[in-house]
N, C-alpha and C positions, 0 to 999 in steps of 0.2 A: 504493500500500500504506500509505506513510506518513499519506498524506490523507486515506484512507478510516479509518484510527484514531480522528485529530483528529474527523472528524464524526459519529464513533461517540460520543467522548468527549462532546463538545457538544450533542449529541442529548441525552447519557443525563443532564448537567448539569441541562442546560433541565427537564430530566421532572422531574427531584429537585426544582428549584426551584419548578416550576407546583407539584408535589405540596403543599411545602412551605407555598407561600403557601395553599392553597387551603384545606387542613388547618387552618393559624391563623385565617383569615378561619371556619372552620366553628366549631371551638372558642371563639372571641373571641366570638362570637354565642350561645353554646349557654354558655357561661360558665366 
């Protein structure tokens, strides 16, 4: 139960982060 949390949490981390980088790398290009 507990562990199924954490890899919800870290899952949903990761997503944020790809999101994130992928977003600045689109805009930094686009200006």
């Amino acid at each position: 139960m507990f562990g199924n949390w954490m890899k919800t949490s870290i899952l949903m981390a990761g997503i944020v982060a790809l999101f994130g980088v992928v977003g600045g790398a689109i805009g930094g290009q686009q200006g």
